[in-house]
VOTORKE-15086 format. One record per residue (C-alpha): x, y, z; chain; residue number from 1. Coordinates in steps of 0.25 Angstrom, whole numbers, plus 2048, in hexadecimal, padded with zeros to 3 digits. Layout:
// VOTORKE-15086
<atom xx="X" yy="Y" zz="Z" chain="A" n="NUM"/>
...
// end
This chain:
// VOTORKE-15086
<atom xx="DC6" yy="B01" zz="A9F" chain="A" n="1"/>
<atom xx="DC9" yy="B09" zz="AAB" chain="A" n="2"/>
<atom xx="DC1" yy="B00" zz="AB5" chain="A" n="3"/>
<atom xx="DC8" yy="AF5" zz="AAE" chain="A" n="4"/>
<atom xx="DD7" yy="AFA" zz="AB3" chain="A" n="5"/>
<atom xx="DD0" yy="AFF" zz="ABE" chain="A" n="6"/>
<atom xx="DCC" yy="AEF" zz="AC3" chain="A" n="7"/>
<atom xx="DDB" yy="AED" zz="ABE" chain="A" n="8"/>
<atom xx="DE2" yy="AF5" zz="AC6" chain="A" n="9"/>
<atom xx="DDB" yy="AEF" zz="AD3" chain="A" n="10"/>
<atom xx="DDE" yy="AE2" zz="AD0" chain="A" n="11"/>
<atom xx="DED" yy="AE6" zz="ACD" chain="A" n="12"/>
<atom xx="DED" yy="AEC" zz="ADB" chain="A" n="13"/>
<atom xx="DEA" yy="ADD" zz="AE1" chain="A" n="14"/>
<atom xx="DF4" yy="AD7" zz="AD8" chain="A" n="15"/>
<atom xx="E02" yy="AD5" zz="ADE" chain="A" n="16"/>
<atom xx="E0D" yy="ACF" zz="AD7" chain="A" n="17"/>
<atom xx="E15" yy="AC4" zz="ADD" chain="A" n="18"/>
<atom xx="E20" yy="AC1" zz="AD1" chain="A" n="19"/>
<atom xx="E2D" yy="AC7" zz="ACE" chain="A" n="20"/>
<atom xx="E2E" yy="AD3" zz="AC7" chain="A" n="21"/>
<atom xx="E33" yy="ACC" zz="ABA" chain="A" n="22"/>
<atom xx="E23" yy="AC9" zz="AB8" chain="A" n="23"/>
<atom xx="E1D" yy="AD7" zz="ABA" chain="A" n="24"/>
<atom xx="E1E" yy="AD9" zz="AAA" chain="A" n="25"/>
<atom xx="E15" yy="ACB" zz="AA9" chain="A" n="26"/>
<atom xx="E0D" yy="AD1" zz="AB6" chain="A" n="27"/>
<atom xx="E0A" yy="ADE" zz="AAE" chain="A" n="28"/>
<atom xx="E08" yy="AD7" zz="AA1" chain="A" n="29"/>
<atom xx="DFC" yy="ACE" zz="AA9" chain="A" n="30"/>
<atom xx="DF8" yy="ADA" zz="AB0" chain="A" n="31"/>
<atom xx="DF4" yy="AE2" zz="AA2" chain="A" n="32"/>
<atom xx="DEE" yy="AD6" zz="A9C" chain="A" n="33"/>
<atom xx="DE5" yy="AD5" zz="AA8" chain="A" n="34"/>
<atom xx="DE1" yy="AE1" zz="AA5" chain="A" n="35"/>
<atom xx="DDD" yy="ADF" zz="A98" chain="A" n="36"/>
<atom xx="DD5" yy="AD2" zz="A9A" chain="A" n="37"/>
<atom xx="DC6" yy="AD1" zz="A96" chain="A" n="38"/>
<atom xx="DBD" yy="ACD" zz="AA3" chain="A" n="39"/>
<atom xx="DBC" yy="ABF" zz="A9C" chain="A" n="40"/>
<atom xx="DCA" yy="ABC" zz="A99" chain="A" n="41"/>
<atom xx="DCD" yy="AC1" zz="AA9" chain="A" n="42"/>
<atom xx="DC2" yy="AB8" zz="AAE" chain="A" n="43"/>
<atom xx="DC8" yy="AAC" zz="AA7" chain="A" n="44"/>
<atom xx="DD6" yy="AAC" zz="AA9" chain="A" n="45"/>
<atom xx="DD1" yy="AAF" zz="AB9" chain="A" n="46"/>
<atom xx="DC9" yy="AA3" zz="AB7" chain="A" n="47"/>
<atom xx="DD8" yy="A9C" zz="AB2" chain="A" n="48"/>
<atom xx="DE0" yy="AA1" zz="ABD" chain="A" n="49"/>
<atom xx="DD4" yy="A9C" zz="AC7" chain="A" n="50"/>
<atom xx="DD5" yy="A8D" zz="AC0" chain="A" n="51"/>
<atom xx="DE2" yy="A8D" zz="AC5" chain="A" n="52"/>
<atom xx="DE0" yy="A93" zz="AD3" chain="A" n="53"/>
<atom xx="DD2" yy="A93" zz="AD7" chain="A" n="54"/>
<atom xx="DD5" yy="A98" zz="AE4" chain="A" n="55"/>
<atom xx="DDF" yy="AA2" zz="AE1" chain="A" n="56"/>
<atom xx="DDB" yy="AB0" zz="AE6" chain="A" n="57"/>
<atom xx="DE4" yy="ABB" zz="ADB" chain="A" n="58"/>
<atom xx="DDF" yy="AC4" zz="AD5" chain="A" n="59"/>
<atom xx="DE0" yy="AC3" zz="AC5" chain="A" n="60"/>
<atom xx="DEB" yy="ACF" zz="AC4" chain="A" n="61"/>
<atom xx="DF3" yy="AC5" zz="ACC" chain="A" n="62"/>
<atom xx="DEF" yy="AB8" zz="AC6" chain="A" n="63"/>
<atom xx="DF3" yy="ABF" zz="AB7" chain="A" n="64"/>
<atom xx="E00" yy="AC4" zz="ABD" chain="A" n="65"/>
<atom xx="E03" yy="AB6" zz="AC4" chain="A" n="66"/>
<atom xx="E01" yy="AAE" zz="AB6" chain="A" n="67"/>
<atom xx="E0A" yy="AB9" zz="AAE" chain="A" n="68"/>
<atom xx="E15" yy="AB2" zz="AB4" chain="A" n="69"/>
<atom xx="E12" yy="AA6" zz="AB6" chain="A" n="70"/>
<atom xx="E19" yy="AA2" zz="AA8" chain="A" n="71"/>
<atom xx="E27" yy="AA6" zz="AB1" chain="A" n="72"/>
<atom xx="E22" yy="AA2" zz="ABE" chain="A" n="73"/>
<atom xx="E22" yy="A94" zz="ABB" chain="A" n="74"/>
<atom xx="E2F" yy="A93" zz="AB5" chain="A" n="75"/>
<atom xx="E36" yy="A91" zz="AC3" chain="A" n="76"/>
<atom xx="E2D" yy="A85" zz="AC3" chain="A" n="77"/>
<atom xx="E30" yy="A7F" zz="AB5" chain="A" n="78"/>
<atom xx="E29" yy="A73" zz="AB7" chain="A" n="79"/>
<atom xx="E1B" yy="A79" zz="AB6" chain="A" n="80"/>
<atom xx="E14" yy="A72" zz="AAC" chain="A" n="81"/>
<atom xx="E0E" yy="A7A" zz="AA1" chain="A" n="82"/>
<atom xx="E02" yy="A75" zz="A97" chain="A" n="83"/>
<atom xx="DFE" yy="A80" zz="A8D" chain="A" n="84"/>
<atom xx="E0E" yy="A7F" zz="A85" chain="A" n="85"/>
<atom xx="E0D" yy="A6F" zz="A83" chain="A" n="86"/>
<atom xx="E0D" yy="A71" zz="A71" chain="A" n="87"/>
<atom xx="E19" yy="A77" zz="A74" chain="A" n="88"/>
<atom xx="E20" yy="A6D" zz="A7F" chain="A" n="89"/>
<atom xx="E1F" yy="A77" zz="A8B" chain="A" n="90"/>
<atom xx="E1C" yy="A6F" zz="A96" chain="A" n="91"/>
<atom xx="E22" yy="A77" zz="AA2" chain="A" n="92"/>
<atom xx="E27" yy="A84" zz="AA8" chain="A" n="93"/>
<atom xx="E33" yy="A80" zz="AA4" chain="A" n="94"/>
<atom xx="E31" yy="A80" zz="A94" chain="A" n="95"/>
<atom xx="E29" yy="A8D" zz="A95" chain="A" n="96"/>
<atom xx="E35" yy="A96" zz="A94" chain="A" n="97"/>
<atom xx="E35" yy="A98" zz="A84" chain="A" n="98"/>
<atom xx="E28" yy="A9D" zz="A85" chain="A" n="99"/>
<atom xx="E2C" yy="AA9" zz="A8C" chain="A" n="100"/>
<atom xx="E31" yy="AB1" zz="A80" chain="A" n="101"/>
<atom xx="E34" yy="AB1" zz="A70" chain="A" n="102"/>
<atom xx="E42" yy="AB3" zz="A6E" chain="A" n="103"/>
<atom xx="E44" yy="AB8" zz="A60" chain="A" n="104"/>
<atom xx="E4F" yy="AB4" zz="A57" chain="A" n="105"/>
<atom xx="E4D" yy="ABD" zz="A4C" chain="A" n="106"/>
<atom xx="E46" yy="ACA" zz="A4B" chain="A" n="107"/>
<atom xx="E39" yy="AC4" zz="A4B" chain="A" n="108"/>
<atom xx="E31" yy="AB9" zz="A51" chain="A" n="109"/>
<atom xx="E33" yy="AAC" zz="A4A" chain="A" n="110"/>
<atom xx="E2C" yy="AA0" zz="A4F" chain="A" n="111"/>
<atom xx="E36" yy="A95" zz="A4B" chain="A" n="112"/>
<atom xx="E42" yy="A9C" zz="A52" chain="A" n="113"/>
<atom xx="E3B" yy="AA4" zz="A5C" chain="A" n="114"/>
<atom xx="E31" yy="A99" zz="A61" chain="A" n="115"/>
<atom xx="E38" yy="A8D" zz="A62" chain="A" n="116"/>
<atom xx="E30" yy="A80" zz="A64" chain="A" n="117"/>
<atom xx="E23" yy="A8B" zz="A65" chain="A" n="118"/>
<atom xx="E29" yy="A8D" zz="A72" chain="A" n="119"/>
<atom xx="E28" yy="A9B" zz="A74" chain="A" n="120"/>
<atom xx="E1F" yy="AA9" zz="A79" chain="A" n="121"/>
<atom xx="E17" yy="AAA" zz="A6D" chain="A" n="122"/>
<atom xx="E13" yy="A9A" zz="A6D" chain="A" n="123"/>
<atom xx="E0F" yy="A9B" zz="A7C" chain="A" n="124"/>
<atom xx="E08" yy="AA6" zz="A7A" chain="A" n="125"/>
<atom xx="E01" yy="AA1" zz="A70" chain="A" n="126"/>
<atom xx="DFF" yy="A96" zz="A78" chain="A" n="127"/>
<atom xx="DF8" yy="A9B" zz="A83" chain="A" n="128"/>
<atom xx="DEF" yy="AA1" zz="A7B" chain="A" n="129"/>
<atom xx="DE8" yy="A97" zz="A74" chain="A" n="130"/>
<atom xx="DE6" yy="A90" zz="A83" chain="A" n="131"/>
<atom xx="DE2" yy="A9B" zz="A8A" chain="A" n="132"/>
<atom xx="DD7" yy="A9C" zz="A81" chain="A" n="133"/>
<atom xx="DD3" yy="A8E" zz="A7E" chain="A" n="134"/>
<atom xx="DC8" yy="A8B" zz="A8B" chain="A" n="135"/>
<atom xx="DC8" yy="A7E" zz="A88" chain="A" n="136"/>
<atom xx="DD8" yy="A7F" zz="A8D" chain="A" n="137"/>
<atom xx="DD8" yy="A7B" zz="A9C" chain="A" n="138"/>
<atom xx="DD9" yy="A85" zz="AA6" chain="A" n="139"/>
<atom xx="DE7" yy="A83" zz="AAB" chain="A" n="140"/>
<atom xx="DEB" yy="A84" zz="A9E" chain="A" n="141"/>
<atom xx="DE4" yy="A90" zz="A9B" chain="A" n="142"/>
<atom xx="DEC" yy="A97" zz="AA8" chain="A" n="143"/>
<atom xx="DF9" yy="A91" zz="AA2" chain="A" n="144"/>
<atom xx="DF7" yy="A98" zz="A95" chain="A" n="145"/>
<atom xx="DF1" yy="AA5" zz="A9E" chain="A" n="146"/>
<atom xx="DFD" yy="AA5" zz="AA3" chain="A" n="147"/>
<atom xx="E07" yy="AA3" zz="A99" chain="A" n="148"/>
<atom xx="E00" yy="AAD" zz="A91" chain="A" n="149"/>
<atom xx="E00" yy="AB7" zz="A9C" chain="A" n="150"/>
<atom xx="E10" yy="AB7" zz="A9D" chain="A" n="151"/>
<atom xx="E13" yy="AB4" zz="A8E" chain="A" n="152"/>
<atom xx="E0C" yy="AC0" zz="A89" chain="A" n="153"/>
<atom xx="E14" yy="AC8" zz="A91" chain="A" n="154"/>
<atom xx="E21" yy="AC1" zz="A8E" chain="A" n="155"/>
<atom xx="E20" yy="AC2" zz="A80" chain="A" n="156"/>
<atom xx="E1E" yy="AD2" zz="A82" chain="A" n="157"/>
<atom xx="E2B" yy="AD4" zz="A89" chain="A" n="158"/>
<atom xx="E35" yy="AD7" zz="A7D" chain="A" n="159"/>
<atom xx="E40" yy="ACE" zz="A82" chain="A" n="160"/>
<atom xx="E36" yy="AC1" zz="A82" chain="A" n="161"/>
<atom xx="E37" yy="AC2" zz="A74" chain="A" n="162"/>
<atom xx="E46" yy="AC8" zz="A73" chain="A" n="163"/>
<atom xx="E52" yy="AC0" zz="A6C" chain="A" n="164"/>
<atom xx="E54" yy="AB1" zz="A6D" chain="A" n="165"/>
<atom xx="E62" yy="AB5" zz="A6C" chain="A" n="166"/>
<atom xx="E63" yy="ABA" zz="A7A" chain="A" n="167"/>
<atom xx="E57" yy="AB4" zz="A80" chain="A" n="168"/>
<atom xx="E4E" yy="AC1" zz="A7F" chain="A" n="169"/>
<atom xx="E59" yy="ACA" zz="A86" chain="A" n="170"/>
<atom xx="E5D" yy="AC0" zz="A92" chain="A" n="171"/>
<atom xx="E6A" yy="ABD" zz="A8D" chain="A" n="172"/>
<atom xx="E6C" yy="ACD" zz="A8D" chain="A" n="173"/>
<atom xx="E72" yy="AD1" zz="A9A" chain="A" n="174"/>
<atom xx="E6D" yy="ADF" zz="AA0" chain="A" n="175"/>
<atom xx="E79" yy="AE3" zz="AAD" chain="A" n="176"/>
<atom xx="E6E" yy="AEE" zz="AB2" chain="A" n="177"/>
<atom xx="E62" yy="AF1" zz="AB0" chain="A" n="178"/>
<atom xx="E5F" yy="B00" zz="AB3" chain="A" n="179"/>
<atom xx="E64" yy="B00" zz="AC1" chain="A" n="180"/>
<atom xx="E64" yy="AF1" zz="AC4" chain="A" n="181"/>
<atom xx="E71" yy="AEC" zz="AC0" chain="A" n="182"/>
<atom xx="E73" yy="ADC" zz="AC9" chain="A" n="183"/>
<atom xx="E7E" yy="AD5" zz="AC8" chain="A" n="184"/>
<atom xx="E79" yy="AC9" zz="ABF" chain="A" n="185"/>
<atom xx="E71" yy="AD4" zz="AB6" chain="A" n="186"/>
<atom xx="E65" yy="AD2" zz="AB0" chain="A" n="187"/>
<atom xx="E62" yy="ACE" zz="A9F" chain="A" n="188"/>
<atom xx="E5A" yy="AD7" zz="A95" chain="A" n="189"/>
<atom xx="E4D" yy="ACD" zz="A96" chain="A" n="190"/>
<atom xx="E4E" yy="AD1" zz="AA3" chain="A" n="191"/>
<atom xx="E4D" yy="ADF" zz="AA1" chain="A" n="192"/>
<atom xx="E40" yy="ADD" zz="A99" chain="A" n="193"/>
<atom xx="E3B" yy="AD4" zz="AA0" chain="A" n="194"/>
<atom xx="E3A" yy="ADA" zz="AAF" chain="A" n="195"/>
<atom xx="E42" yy="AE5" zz="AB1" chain="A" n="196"/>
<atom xx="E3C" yy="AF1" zz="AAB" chain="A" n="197"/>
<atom xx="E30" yy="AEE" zz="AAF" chain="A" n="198"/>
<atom xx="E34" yy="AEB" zz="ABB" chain="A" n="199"/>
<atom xx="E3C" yy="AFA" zz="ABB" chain="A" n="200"/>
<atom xx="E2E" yy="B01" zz="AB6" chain="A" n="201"/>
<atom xx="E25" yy="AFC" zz="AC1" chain="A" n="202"/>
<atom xx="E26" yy="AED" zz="ACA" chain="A" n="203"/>
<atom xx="E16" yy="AEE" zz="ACB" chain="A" n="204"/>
<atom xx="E10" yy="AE5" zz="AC3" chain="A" n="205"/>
<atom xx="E03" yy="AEB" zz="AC5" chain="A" n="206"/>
<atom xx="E06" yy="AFA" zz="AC5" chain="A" n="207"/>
<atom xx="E0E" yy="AF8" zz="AB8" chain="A" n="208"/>
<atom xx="E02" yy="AEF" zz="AB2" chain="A" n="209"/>
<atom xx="DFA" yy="AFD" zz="AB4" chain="A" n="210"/>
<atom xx="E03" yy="B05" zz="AB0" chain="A" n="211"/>
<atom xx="E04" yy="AFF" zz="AA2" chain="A" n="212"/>
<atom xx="DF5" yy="AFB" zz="AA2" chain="A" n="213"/>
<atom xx="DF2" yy="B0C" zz="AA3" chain="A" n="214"/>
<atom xx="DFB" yy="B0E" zz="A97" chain="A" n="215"/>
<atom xx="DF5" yy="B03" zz="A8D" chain="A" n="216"/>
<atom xx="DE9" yy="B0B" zz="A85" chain="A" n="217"/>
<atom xx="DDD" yy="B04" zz="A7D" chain="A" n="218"/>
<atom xx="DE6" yy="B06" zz="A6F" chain="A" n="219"/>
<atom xx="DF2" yy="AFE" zz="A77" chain="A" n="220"/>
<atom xx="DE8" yy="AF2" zz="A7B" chain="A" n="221"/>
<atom xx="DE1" yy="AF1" zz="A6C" chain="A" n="222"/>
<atom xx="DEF" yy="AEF" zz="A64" chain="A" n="223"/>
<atom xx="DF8" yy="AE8" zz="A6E" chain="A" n="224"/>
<atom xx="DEB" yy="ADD" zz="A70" chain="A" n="225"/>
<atom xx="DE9" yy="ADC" zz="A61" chain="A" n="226"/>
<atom xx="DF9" yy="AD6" zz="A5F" chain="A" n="227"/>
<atom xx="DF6" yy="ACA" zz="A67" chain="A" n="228"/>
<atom xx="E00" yy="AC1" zz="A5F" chain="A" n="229"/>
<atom xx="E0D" yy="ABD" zz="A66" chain="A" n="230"/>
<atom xx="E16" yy="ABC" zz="A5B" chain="A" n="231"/>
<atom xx="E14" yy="ACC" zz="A59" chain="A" n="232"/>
<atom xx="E15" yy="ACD" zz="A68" chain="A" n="233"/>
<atom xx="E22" yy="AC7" zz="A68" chain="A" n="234"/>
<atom xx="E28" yy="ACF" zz="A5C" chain="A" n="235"/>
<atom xx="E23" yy="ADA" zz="A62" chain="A" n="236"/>
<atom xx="E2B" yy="AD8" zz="A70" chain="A" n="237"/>
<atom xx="E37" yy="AD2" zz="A67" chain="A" n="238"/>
<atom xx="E38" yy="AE0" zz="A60" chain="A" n="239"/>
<atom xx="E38" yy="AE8" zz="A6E" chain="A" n="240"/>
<atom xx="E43" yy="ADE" zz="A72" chain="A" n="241"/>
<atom xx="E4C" yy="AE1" zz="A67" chain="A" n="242"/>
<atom xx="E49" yy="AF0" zz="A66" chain="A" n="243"/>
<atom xx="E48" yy="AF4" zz="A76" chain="A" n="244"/>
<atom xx="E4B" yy="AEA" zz="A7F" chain="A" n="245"/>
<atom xx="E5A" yy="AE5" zz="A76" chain="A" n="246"/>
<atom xx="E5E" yy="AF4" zz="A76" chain="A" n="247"/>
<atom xx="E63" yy="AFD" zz="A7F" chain="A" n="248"/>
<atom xx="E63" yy="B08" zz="A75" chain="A" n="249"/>
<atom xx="E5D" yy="B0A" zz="A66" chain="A" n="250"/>
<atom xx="E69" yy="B02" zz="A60" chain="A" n="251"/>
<atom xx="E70" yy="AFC" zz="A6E" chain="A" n="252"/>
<atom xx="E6E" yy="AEE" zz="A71" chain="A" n="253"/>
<atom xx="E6D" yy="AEA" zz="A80" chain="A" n="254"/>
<atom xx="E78" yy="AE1" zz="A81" chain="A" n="255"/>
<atom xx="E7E" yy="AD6" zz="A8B" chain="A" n="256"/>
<atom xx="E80" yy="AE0" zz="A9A" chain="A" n="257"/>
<atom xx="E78" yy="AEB" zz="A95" chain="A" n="258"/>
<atom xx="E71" yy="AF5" zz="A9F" chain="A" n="259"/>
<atom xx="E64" yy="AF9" zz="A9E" chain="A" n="260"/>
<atom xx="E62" yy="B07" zz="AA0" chain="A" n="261"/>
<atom xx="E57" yy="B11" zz="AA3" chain="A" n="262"/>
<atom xx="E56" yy="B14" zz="A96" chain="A" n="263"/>
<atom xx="E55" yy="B05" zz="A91" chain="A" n="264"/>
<atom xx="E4B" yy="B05" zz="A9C" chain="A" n="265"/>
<atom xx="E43" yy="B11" zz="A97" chain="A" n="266"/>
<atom xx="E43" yy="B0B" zz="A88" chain="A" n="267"/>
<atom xx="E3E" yy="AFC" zz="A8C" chain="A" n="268"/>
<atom xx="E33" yy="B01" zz="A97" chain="A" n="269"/>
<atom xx="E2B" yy="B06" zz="A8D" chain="A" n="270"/>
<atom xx="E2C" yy="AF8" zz="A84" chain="A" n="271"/>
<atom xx="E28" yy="AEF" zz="A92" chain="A" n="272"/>
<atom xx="E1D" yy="AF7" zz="A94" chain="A" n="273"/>
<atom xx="E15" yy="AF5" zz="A87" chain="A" n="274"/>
<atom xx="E19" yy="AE8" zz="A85" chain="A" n="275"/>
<atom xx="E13" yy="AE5" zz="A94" chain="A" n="276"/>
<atom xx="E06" yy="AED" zz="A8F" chain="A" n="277"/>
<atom xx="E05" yy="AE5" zz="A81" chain="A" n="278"/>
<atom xx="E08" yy="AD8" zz="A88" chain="A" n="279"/>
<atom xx="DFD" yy="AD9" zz="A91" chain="A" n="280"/>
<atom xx="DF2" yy="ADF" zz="A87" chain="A" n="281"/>
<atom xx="DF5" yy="AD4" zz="A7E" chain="A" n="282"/>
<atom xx="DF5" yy="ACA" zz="A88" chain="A" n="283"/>
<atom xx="DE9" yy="AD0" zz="A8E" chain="A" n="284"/>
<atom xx="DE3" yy="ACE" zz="A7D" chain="A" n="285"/>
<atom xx="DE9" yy="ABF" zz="A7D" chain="A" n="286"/>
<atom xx="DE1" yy="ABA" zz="A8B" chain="A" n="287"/>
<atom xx="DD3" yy="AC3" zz="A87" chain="A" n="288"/>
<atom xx="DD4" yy="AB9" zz="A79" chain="A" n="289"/>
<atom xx="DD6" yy="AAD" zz="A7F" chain="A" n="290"/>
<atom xx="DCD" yy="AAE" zz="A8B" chain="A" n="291"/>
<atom xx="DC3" yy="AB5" zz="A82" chain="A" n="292"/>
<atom xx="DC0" yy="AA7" zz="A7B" chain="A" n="293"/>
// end
């Protein structure tokens, strides 16, 4: 184990991030995955990433890190044709948007109101799966589900991607400041949760993988890889979302021009942190199954 985070931590230090800082929770999540990977599972998603760029020269660190936000990436081109979502219509960039998040109506997750049209995480999820694992899927295909996976898993792990349909999972909550930061258009509660606190605890991708790869212990890795079902990943991010991320206190909700304080701060870091460190084991679980076969 040791030479294993060892080799790890040498090809983080050749792995430089070239995205916004919105992606570091999906670079982090890739990052830990990577870590987890069995030989066989690295060797045939490299052999993916190669079918798509024979000539290209990164290292794997980077080519995980580059896929994890691909999924968003491609949304400023929305005419980028799509082929793994055609069962369910979604034929560009353009129409990937829903399966971004679960926004749930009730207090739990129910299909028929929360994945409409199957148009959702869980689905594509699902999805990705099944042709990431079939080998008789061609090659391309395969790295679009890779992908897909790769940024998915780590959506459905941040708590507002399955928060309230009634306010869009916190982006129609408006934040004026968020610890010092206070702009003069603001910024929403998604936003909070999406890139802001863990773009407060640490702006290095690779240095904060580490960190959280040294906290994660043998026990962590054998219960978080045995829940590999989505749905219970999903509840388990829309119960966060409706216990920590909706309140500024035990009993106060986070309402409309709300501040986020160091003390909001200091209760939600915690809650990132594991849910980063469960996304990645679990997606680390989900790649090692299907490249396994």
């Amino acid at each position: 184990m040791k030479s294993r985070a060892i080799a790890l931590l040498l090809l983080l230090a050749t792995a430089k991030s070239a995205f916004s800082w919105g992606s570091e929770g999906h670079e982090i999540v890739a990052l830990i995955a990577l870590h987890d990977l069995k030989p066989v599972a690295k060797a045939k998603i490299l052999q993916l990433f190669r079918f798509e760029d024979p000539s290209s020269a990164a290292t794997l660190p980077e080519l995980m890190m580059k896929a994890s936000i691909w999924p968003d990436t491609i949304k400023q081109a929305p005419t980028t044709p799509l082929h793994i979502f055609k069962d369910i219509n979604v034929l560009d960039a353009a129409q990937s948007h829903p399966l971004h998040f679960v926004d749930i109506e009730g207090t739990h997750y129910n299909p028929e109101t929360d994945c409409p049209k199957s148009k959702c995480a869980i689905t594509a999820i699902e999805t990705c799966r099944e042709v990431l694992g079939d080998p008789h899927q061609p090659s391309l295909a395969r790295l679009e589900a890779l992908k897909f996976l790769v940024h998915f898993v780590g959506d459905v792990h941040q708590p507002l991607h399955a928060g309230r349909r009634s306010d869009k999972g916190g982006n129609d909550i408006t934040i004026s400041t968020f610890l010092t930061r206070h702009p003069p258009s603001g910024f929403n509660l998604h936003e909070v949760w999406d890139k802001l606190i863990v773009e407060e605890a640490d702006r290095d991708a690779n240095r904060y993988a580490l960190k959280l790869l040294g906290r994660i212990t043998s026990s962590n890795r054998s219960t978080w890889a045995a829940n590999l079902d989505p749905v219970a990943w999903v509840e388990e991010s829309h119960k966060l979302a409706m216990t920590v991320a909706y309140r500024s206190g035990k009993s106060t909700p986070v309402t409309n021009g709300a501040a986020i304080d160091a003390k909001y701060y200091k209760r939600a870091l915690p809650v990132v942190e594991l849910q980063l460190e469960k996304a990645g084991v679990r997606l680390a679980a989900v790649i090692n199954l299907a490249m396994g076969r």
